[in-house]
C-alpha positions in Angstrom: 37.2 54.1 -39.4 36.1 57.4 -37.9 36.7 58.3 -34.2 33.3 56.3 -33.4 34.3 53.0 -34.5 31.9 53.6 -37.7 33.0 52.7 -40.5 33.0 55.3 -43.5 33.3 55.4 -46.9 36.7 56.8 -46.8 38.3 54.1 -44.3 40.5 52.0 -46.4 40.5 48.8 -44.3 36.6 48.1 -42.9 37.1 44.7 -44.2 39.8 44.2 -41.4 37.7 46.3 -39.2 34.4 43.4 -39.2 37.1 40.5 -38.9 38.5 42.4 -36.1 35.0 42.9 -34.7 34.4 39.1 -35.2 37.1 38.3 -33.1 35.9 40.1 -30.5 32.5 39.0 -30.6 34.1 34.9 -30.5 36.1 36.0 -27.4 32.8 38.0 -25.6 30.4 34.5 -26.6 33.0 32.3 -25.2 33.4 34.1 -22.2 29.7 35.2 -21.4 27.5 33.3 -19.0 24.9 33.4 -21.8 24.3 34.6 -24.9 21.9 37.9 -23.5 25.0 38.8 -21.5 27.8 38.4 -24.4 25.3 40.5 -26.6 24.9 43.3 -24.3 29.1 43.5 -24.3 28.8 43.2 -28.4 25.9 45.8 -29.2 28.4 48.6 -29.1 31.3 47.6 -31.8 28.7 46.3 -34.0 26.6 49.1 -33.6 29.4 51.2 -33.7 30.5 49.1 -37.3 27.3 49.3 -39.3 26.1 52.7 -37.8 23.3 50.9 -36.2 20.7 52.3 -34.1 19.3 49.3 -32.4 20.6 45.1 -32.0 18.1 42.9 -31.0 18.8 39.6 -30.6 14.6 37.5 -30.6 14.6 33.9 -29.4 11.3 31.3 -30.3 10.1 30.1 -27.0 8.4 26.8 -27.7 6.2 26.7 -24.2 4.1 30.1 -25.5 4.7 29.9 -29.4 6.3 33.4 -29.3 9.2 35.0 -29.8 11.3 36.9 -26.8 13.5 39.4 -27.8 15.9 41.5 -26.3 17.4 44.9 -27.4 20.0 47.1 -27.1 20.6 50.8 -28.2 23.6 53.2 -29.6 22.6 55.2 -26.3 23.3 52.2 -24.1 19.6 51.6 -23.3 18.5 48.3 -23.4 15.4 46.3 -22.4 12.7 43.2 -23.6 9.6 43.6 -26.1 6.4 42.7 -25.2 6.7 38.3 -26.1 4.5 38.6 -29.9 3.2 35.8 -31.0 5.8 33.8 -34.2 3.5 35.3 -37.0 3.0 39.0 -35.5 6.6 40.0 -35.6 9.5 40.1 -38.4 11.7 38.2 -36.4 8.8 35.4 -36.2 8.6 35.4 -39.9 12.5 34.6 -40.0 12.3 31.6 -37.9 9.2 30.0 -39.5 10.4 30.7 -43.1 14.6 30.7 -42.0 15.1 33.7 -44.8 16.2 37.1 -43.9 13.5 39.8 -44.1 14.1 43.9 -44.7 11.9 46.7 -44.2 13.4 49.5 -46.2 11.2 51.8 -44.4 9.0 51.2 -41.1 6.9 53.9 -41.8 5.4 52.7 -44.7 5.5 48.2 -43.7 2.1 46.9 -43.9 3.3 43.3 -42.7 3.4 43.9 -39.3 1.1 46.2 -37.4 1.7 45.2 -33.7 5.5 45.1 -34.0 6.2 48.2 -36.3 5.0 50.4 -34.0 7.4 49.8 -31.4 10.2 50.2 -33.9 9.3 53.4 -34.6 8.8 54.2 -31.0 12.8 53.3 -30.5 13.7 55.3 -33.6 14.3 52.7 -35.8 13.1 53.7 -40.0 15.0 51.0 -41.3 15.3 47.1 -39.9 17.0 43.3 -41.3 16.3 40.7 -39.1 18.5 37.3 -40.4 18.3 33.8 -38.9 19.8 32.4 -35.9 20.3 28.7 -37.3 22.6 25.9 -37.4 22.2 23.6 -39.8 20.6 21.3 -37.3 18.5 23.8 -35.2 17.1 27.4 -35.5 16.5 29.2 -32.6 15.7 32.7 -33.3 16.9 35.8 -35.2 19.3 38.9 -35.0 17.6 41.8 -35.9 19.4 45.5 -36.6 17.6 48.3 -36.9 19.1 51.9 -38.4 17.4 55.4 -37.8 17.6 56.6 -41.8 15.7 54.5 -44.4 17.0 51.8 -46.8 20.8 52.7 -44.8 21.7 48.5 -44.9 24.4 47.8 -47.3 25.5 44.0 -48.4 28.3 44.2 -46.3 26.7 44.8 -43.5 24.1 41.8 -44.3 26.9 39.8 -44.3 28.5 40.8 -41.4 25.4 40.1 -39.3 24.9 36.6 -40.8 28.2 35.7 -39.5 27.0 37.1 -35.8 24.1 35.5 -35.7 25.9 32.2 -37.2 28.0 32.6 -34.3 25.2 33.3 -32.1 23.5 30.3 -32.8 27.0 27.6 -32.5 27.1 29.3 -29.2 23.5 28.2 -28.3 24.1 25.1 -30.2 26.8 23.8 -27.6 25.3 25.7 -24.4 22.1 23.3 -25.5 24.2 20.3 -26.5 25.9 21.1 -23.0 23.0 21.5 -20.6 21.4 17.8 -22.3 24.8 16.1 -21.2 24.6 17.6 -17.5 20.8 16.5 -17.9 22.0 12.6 -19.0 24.4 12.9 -16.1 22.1 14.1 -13.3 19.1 11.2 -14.9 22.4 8.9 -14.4 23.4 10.4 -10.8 19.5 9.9 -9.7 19.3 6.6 -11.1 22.3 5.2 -9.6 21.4 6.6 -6.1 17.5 5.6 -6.3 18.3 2.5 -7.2 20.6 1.5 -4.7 18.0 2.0 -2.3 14.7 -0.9 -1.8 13.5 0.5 1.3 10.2 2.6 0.9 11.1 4.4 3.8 14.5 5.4 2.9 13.7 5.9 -1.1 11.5 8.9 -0.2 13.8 11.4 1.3 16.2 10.0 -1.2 13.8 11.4 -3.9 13.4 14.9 -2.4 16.9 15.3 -1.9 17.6 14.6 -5.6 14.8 16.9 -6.9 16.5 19.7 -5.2 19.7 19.2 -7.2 17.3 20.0 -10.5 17.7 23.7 -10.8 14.3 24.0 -12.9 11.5 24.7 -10.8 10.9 26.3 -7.1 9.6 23.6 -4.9 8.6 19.9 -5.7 5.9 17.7 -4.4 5.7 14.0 -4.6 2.2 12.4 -5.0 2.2 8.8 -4.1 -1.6 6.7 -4.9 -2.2 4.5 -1.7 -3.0 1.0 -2.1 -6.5 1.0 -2.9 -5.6 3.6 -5.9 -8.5 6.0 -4.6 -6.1 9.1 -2.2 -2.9 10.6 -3.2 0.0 10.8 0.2 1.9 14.0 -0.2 5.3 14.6 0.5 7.6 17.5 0.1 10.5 19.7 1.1 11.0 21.9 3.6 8.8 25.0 2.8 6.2 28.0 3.8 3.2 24.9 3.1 4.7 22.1 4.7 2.4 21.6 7.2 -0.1 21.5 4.3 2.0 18.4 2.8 3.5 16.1 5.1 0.7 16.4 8.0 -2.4 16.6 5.4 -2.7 12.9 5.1 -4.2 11.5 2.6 -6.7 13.2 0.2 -9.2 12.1 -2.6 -7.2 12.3 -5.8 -10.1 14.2 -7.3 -8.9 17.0 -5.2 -5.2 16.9 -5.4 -2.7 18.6 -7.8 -2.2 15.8 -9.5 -5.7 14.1 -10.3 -5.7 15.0 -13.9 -2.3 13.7 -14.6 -3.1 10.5 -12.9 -6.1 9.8 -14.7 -4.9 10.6 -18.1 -1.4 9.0 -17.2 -0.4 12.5 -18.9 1.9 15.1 -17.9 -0.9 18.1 -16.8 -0.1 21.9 -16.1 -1.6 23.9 -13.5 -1.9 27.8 -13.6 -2.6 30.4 -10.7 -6.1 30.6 -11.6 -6.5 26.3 -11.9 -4.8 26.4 -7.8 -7.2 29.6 -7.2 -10.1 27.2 -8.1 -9.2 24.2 -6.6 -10.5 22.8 -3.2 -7.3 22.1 -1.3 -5.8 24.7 1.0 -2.2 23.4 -0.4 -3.2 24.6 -4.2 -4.2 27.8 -2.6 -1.7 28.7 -0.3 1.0 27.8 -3.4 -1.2 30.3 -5.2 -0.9 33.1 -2.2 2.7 32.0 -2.5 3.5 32.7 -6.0 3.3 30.1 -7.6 2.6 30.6 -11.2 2.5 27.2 -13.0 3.0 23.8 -11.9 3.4 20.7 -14.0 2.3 17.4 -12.8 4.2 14.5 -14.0 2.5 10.8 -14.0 5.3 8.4 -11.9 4.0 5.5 -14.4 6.1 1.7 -14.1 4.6 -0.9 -15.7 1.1 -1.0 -15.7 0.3 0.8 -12.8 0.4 4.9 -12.2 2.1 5.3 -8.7 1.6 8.5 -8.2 2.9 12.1 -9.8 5.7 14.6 -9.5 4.6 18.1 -9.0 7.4 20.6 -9.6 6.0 24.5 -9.5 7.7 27.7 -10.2 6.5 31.3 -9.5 6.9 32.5 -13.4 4.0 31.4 -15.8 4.7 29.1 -18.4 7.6 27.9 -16.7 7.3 24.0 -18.1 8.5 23.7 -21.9 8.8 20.5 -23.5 12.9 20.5 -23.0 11.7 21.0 -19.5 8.7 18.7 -19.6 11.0 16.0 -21.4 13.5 16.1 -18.9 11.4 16.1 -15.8 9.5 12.5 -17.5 12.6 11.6 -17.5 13.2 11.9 -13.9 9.6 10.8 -13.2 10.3 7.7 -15.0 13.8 7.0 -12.5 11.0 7.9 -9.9 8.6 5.1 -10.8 11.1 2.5 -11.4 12.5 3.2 -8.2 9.1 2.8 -6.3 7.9 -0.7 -8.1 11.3 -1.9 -7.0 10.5 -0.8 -3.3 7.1 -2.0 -3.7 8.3 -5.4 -5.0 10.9 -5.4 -2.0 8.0 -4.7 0.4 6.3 -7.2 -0.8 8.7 -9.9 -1.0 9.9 -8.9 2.4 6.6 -9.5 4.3 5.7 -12.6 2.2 9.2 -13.9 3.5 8.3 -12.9 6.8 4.9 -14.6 6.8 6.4 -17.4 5.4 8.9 -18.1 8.2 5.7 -17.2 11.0 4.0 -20.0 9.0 7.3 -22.3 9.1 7.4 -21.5 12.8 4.1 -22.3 13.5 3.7 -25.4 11.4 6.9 -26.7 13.0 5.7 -26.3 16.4 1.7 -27.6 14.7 3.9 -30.3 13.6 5.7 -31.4 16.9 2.4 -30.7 19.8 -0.7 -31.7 17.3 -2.3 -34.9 17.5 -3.6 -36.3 14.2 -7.0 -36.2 13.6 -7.4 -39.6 12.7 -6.9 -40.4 16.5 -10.9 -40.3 16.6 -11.8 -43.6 17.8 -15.5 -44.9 18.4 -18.3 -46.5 17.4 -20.9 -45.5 19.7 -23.9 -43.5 18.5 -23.5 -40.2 20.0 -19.5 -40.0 18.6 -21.5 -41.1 14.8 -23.8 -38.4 15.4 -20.9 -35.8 15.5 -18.8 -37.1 13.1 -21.8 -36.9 10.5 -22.2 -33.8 11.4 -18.6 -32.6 11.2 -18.8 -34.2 7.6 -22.0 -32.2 6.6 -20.7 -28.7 8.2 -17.0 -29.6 6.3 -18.0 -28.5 2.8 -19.5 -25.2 3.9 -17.9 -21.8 4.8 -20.1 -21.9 8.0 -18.9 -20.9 11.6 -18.5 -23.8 13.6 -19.3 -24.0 17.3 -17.6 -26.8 19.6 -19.0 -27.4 22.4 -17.7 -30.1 25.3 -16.1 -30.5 29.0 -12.3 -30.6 28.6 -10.6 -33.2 27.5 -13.1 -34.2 24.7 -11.4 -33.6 21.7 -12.3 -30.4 20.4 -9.3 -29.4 18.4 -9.3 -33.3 17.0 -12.9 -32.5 15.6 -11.5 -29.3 14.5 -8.7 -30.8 12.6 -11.5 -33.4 11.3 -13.2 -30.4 9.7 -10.5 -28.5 8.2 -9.1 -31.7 6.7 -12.5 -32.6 5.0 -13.1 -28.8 3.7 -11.8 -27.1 0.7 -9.4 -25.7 2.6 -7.9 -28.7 3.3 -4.8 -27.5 1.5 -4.2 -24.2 3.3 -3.0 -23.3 7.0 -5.2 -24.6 9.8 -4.1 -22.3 12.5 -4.7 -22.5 16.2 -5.4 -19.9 19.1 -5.4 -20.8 22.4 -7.4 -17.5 23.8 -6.6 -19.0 27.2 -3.4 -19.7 26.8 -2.2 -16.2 25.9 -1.7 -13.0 28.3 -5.0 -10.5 28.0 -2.6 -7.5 27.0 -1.1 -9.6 24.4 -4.1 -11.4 22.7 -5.2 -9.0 20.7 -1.6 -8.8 19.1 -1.5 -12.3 18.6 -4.9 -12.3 16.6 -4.3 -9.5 14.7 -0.3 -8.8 14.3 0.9 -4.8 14.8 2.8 -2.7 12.9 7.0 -1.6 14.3 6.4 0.8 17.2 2.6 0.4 18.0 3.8 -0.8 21.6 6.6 -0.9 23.8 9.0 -3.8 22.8 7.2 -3.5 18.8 10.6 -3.8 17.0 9.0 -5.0 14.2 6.0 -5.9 12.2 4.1 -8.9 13.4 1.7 -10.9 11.0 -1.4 -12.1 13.0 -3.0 -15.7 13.6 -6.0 -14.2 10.9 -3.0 -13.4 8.1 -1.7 -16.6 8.7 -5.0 -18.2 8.6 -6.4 -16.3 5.2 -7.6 -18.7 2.4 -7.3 -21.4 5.5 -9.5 -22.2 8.6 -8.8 -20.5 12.3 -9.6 -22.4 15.7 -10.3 -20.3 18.3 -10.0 -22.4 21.2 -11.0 -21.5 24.7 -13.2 -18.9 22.9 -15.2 -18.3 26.2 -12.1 -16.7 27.6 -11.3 -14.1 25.1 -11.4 -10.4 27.1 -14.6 -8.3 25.9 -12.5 -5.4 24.7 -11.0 -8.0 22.0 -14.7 -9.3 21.4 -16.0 -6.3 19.3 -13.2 -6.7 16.5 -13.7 -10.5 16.1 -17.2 -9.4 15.6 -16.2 -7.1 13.4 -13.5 -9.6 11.4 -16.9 -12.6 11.5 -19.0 -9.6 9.7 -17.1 -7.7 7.2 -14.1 -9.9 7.4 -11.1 -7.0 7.7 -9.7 -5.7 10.9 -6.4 -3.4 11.1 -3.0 -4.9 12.9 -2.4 -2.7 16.1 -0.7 0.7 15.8 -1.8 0.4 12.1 -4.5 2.2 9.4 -4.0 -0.3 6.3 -7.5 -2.1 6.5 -6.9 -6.1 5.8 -9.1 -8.1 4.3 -9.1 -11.8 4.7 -10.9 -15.2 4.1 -11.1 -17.2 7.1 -12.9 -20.0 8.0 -13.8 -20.0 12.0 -14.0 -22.6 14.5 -14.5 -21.8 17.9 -14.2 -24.3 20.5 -15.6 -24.0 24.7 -16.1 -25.9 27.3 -17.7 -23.3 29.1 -21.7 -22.3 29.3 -21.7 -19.5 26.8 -25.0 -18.9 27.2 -24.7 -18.6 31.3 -21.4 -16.3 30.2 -24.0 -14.0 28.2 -26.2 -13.8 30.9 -23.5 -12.9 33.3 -22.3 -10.2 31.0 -18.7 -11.6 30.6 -19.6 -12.5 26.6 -21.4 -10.6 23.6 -24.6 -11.9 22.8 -24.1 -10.5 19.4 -20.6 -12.5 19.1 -22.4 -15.5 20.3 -24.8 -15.7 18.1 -22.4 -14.8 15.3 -21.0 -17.7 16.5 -23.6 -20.3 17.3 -24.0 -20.6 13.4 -23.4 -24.4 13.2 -23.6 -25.6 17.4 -21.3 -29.2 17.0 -21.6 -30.4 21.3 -19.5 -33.1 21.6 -20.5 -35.7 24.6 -18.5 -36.5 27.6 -16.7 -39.9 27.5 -19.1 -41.4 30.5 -21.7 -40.6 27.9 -20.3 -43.2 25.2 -18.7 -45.8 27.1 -19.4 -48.1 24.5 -16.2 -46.5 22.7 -13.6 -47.3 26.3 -12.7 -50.8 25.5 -11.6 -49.4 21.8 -9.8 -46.0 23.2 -7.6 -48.3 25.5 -6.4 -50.3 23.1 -5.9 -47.5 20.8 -4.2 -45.4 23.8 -2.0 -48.6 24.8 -0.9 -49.5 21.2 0.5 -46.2 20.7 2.1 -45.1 24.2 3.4 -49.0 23.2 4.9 -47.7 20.0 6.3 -44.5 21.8 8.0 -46.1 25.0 9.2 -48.9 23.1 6.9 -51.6 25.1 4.9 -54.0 23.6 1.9 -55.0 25.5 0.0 -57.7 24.1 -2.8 -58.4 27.4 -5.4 -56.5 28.6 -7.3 -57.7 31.1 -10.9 -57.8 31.3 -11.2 -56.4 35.1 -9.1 -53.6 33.6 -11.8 -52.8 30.7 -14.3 -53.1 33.2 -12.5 -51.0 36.0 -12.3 -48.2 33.4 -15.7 -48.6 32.3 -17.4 -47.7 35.3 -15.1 -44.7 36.4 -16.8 -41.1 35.3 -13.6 -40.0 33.8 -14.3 -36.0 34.7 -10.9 -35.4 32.6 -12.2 -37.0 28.9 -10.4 -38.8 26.8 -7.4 -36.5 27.7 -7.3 -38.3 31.2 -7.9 -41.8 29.8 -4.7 -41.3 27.7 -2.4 -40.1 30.4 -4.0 -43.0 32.9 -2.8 -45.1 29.9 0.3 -43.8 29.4 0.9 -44.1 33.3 -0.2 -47.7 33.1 2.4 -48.8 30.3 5.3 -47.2 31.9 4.1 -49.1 35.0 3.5 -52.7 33.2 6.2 -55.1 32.9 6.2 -57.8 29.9 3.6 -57.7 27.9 0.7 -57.5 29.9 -1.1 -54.2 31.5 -0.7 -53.7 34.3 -2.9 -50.0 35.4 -2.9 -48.4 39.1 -6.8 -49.0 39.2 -6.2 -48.3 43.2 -5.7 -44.6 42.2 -9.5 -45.1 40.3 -10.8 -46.4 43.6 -8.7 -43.5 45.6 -10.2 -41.1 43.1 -13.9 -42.5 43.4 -13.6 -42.3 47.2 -12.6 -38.7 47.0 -15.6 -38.1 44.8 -18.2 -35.9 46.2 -21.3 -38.1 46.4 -24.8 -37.2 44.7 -26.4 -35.5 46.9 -23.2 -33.2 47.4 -23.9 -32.0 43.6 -25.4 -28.3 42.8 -28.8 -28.0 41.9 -28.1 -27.1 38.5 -25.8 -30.1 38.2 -28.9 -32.0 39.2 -30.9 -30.0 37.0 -28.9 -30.5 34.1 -28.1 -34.3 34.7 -32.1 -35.3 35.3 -33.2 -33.3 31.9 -30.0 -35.4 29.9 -31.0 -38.5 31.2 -34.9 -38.2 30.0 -33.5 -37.4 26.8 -32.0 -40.7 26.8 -35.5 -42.0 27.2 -37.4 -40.1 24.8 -34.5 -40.7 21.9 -34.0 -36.5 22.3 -38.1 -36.1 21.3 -39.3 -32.8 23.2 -42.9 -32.6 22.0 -45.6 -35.1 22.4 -47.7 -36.9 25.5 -44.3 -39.2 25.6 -41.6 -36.4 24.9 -39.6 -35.4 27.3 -41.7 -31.5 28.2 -44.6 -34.0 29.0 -42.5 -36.3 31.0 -40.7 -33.0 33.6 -43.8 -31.2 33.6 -42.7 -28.5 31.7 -43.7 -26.5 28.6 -41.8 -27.2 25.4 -40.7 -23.1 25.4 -39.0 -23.3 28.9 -37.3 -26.6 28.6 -35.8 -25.2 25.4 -34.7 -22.6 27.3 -33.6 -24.5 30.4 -31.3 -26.8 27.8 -30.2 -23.8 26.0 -29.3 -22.2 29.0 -27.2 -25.3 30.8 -25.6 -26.2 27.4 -27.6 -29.3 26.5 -28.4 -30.3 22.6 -31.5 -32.5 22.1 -29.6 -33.7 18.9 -26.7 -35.6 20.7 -29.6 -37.8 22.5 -32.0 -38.7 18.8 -30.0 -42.3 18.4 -30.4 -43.7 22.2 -34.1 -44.4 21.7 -37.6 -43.4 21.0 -40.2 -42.0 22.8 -42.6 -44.5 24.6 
């Protein structure tokens, strides 16, 4: 060995000289952070042993299909080529073809015109390059260049094949090494994703993970919304932030991740493809510096989710160990939100399944069946046919009646003899409920739309979809509410309170009043619009003084069960009881016929009924008489009783216009306006 290092012809022992080398090199590769680093340590001894002018150590890079190489110099300069393409360099043609190549003499190679050049520009007049393989993967070549032609002896070909053997064990296990920390990080995120069902907890779970993958600059998370039409974005903490988590949702078509979501492939994203885009979050990434992003598909299932948008500020930053890994992740992803999803899901179809319990139970316990309809008389047929014709249809139903005349029974009646027979038949009482709180009621909130929201409420039209809603006391219901029933009878969606999730639902309505909704609409305290979206199917049902026909059989009815009930068993009813009962107006229905029973068979001893008919006579005393009535009272009560006459005809010498001395137009108008239906008078006679 000469003062140098070099070793000469003279040196006895340059055999022990490379081994000694060798050993260096395996204690620099072990040692070095990479294999760049433990190559700039090693250029000088093996320089220094084969009298070398340059080292260069080229790796393929899969993303761009080149090689990268690196170089070092006798003169301790060092640098990178310009990335060539695999079959415009020698080191290229070592890779592809895994054979050593030699040019004896750069000034006269032919091969390579782009890459010759700059070996002459470094000095170099002689060059070997020599694969950097293992028998199970090649990932580049060692090139050594000398500044004297055809200077390479066999020696010092061998010598370099056992560096760049080494080279490549190196990269072998630094490879080998960084898939294991990749298996344990996919392991790490899977365990913590999954351990995790709510949605809102999974999603800073996911960005907090992604941060721990050391591969990319910044992530964004692309989630589809329900309808599968605008991408939600979600990211870290970063210069475009505002840009991401306060953006809401966009059309998918204008996102970073449209292309990979309608392919369901992994897409890449340049400067220029953010430049061109029309979202301010591409371009302010792009005025950031970022270079190249790679969207990712989060695909479980059948269904695309969303997409993972990891970006970094060099180009061509996403190769397919990169690419491979991160579907890996975006896979973990994907499972993660189908099993939130399903969690959701099964979480509010438990909760509406315990409001339904609730509800049913209390349905069970307060309703009255409808089979409770007793009668015979003419004008209870009439609306029983009806109720059967209206039953089979999808129609809005309109019940109409004083208090106390069995407008939920009817109800019931309908929703039992409809398709929907089999699904909920739910029940608001519009009167019943506090103004503030209606609206609730009907159509549920989300957690935190009000004071004392601690949680998601399901409203009466949820519960009623597929099913049939009774909206009773509908007269009542505030007019703020009335514009999104209207909405809900017309399109058939609404949104709960505090929430932007449009619902859709299938609901069959029936509303039920006892007041004058047509007076009401005059008055301006209802919609006309939401009356007449109402007053599809009108269903008025008479008064019990008006079909008193059906008395005798409601107080036997009444009696047998209050009998049942309060453990009595009356057998007798007199006939000055019947007849009592008959002749008493009964203002409170059927309702107050049924308590005056119930009254009367607590009050009975043995089995004979015994009623308080003195409190009928108290009550009739305390009657105002005729005359005390209003005028439209009298109004009302003189055009219902020439309707009995005529058998409900309004046209005609013997119809009842003819008869008051009005036009057919106005006394439509005076029966629509006081409530009256000519069709609950056709049976009692004809006109004559």
């Amino acid at each position: 060995m000469s003062e140098s290092g070099v070793a000469t012809e003279g040196d006895p022992s340059p055999e022990r000289d490379r081994y000694r080398v060798l050993l260096e090199i395996t204690d620099l590769v072990v040692r070095a952070k990479s294999l760049p680093d433990a190559f700039k340590e090693l250029a000088r001894p093996v320089l220094a042993l084969t009298g070398g002018e340059m080292l260069n150590l080229s790796l393929y890079d899969p993303r761009r299909d080149c090689m990268l190489t690196h170089y070092w110099k006798k003169n301790e300069e060092s640098g990178e080529f310009d990335a060539f393409p695999v079959d415009e360099v020698a080191s290229g043609w070592v890779w592809k073809h895994q054979e050593l190549i030699t040019i004896p003499d750069t000034e006269r190679e032919q091969r390579f015109p782009g890459f010759v050049p700059v070996l002459l520009n470094h000095g170099v007049r002689s060059y070997i390059a020599l694969p950097m393989s293992t028998p199970s993967r090649r990932f580049g070549a060692l090139g050594l260049g000398k500044n004297v032609p055809e200077a390479l002896n066999a020696e010092d070909v061998e010598f370099l094949a056992r560096v760049a053997l080494m080279g490549a064990v190196v990269l072998e296990k630094d490879r080998a090494y960084s898939a294991f920390e990749e298996q344990q990080s996919l392991v790490a995120i899977s365990r913590e994703l999954s351990s995790i069902l709510e949605l809102e907890k999974l999603l800073p779970t996911i960005l907090s993970s992604l941060r721990n993958i050391a591969r990319y600059d910044r992530a964004i998370l692309c989630l589809l919304d329900e309808e599968g039409k605008n991408v939600e974005r979600y990211g870290e903490a970063l210069e475009w932030e505002p840009l991401v988590n306060q953006g809401g949702a966009i059309p998918i078509r204008q996102s970073l991740c449209g292309r990979a979501i309608q392919t369901r492939d992994t897409a890449f994203l340049t400067a220029d493809d953010l430049r061109d885009m029309n979202d301010p979050l591409a371009k302010a990434m792009c005025g950031a510096g970022v270079r190249s992003v790679c969207s990712v598909p989060l695909i479980a299932g059948e269904r695309v989710w969303g997409a993972l948008n990891p970006s970094s500020r060099i180009e061509n930053a996403f190769g397919p160990p990169e690419v491979e890994y991160l579907q890996q992740v975006a896979t973990q992803i994907a499972a993660a939100l189908q099993n939130a999803h399903a969690y959701r899901e099964i979480a509010q179809l438990k909760e509406r399944l315990d409001q339904e319990k609730r509800y049913l139970e209390y349905e069970i316990r307060s309703a009255e069946r409808s089979d409770d309809i007793v009668g015979t008389s003419p004008a209870l047929k009439r609306v029983l046919d009806y109720a059967a014709i209206v039953a089979d249809t999808d129609s809005t139903v309109l019940i109409t009646g004083e208090t106390g005349t069995g407008k939920e029974r009817i109800a019931r009646l309908i929703h039992g003899m409809s398709r929907r027979k089999d699904r909920n038949f739910i029940k608001v009482n519009c009167a019943a409920i506090p103004t503030g709180l209606l609206e609730s009621e009907l159509f549920g909130h989300e957690k935190g739309a009000f004071t004392g929201a601690v949680s998601q409420k399901l409203g009466r039209l949820e519960l009623a979809d597929k099913g049939t809603l009774l909206l009773d006391e509908i007269g009542e219901i505030p007019l703020e509410v009335q514009p999104k029933l209207l909405r809900v009878l017309q399109d058939h969606e609404f949104e709960r309170l505090g929430g932007t999730k449009t619902i859709r639902v299938d609901v069959r309505l029936i509303a039920a009043t006892n007041r004058d909704l047509v007076r009401a609409v005059e008055e301006k305290e209802f919609r006309s619009d939401l009356f007449y979206r109402l007053h599809v199917f009108p269903l008025h049902l008479p008064a019990l003084r008006d079909r008193r026909e059906d008395i005798p059989m409601l107080i036997r009815h009444f009696v047998e069960k209050c009998g049942v009930r309060l453990h009595k068993r009356i057998e007798v009813i007199p006939d000055e009881t019947v007849e009592a009962m008959m002749h008493w107006r009964w203002p409170g229905n059927i309702r107050e016929l049924e308590n005056f029973i119930e009254r009367s068979v607590i009050l009975s001893e043995g089995n004979r009924l015994s009623p308080p008919l003195g409190e009928l006579r108290e009550e009739i005393s305390r009657q105002p008489s005729e005359s005390d009535g209003t005028l439209r009272d009298k109004e009302r009560e003189h055009i219902v009783e020439i309707l009995r006459q005529t058998g409900g005809a309004l046209s005609g010498p013997a119809g009842a216009a003819a008869r008051l001395g009005l036009k057919r137009t106005t006394l439509q108008y005076k029966m629509q306006r006081l409530g009256i239906s000519r069709t609950d008078y056709l049976h009692y006679g004809s006109p004559g």
